[in-house]
C-alpha positions in Angstrom: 4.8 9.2 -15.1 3.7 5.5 -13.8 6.0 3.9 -12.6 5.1 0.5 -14.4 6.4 2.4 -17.3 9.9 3.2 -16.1 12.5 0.5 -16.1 14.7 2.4 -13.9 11.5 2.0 -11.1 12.3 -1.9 -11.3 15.5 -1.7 -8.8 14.5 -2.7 -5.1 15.8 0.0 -2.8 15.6 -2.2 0.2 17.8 -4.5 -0.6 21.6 -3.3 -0.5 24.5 -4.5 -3.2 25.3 -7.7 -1.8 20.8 -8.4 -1.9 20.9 -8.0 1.8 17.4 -6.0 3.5 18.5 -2.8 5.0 16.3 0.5 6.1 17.1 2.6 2.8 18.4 5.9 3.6 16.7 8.8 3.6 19.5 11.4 5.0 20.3 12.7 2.1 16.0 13.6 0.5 15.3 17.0 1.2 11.9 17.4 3.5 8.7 18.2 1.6 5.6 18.3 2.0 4.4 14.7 0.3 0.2 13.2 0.7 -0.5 9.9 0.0 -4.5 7.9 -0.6 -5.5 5.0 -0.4 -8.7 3.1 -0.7 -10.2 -0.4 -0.6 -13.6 -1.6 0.4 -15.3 -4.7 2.7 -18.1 -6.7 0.7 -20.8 -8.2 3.2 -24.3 -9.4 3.4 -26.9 -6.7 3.2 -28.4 -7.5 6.8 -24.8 -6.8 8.2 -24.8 -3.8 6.2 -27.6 -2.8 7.6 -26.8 -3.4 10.7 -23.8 -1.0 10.4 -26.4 1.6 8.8 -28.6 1.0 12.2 -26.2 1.1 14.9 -27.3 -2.7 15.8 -23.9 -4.0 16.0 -23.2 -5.8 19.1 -19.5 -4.2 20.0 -21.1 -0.4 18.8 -19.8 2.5 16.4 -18.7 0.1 13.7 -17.7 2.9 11.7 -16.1 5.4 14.4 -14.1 2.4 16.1 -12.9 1.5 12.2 -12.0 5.0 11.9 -10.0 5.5 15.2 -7.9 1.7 14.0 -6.8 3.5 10.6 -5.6 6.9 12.5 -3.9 4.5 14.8 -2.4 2.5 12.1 -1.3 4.7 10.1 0.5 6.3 13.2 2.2 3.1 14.1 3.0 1.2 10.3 6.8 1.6 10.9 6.3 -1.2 13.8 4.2 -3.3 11.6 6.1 -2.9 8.4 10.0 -3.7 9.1 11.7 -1.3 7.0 9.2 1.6 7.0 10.9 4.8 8.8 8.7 5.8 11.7 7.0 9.3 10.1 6.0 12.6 11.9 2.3 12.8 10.4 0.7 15.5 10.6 -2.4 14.5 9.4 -4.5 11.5 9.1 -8.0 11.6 7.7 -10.2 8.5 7.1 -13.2 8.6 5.1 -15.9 5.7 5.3 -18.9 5.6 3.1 -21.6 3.1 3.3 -22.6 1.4 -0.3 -26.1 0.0 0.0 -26.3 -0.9 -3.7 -22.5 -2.7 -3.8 -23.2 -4.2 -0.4 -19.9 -2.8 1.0 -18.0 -0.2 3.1 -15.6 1.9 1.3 -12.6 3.0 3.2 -10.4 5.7 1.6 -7.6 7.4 3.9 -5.4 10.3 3.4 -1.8 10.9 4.8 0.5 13.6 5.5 4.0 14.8 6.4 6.6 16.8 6.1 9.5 14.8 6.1 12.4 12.8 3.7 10.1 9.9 2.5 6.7 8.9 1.4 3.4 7.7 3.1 2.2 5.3 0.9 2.5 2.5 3.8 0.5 4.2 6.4 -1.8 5.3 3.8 -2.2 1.6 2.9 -2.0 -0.1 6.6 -4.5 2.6 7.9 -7.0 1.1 5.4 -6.5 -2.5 5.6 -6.8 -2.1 9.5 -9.7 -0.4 9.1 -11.3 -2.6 7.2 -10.4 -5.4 9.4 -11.8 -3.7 12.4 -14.9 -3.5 10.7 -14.7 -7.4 9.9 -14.1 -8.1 13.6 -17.0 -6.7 14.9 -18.8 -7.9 12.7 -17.7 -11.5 12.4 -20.4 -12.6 14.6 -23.4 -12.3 11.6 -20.9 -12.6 8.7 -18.0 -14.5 8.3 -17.6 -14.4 4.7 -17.0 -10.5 4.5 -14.4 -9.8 2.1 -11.8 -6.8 1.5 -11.1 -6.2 -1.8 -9.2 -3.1 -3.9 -6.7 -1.9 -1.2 -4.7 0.1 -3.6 -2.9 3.2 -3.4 -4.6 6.0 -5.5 -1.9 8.9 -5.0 1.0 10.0 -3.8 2.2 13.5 -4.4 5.6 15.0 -3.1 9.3 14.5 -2.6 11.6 13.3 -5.6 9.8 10.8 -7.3 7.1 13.5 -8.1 3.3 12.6 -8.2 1.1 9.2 -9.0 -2.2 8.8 -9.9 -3.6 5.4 -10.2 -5.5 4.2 -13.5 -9.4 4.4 -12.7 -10.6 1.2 -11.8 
């Protein structure tokens, strides 16, 4: 079910009775095995594109060093994010996929645990960062770059059951 359709998914769980933010707690969820994806996508010029493609970048791997900031990312969203539990992942994979035609890198990262809440948010953090390490190092020949579409695509596990996003 989407949860855009369900009134009940309207209430704010981090914010207690009296509207004060608290760390919602997570004692009480049973540990499961839960995946979340995410994606989004960097728009640049076509010569910074191919500069990516060509390995001419200035600072180096553009794509390996993006990919190391979204493992690393996800691994530390509960510092970035103030009411995220720090998560035991056991897996982070991030996929990048140059788009000559679009003019853009597409960035779509998977993550895992087994534990009592979701991992939407590192999914999510793992590709914004991403994305915005490719931007820094290349910020020198394009300064207009633009991330667009970070949006999760699923989650799967734990109480609230399964998402899939609408295509698009």
């Amino acid at each position: 079910m989407n949860p855009r359709s369900n009134p009940a998914a309207d209430a704010l769980t981090h914010f207690d009775e009296h509207g004060q933010a608290h760390m919602v707690d997570v004692a009480a969820k049973a540990v499961t095995h839960r995946i979340a994806i995410a994606a989004g996508h960097i728009r640049m010029q076509a010569q910074t594109l191919r500069l990516i493609t060509e390995g001419g970048a200035k600072k180096g791997d553009v794509i390996g060093i993006a990919r190391i900031a979204a493992i690393q990312a996800a691994k530390r969203t509960s510092e970035l994010i103030p009411l995220c539990h720090p998560l035991p992942l056991t897996r982070v994979a991030a996929e990048f996929t140059l788009d000559a035609a679009g003019s853009c890198v597409h960035c779509r990262v998977t993550a895992e645990t087994l534990g009592q809440t979701g991992v939407e948010m590192e999914a999510l953090t793992a590709v914004q960062i991403g994305l915005l390490t490719i931007y820094d190092m290349c910020k020198a020949v394009d300064r207009g770059m633009v991330i667009e579409g970070v949006r999760l695509l699923q989650k799967h596990g734990g109480k609230s059951g399964s998402f899939v996003a609408e295509p698009g």
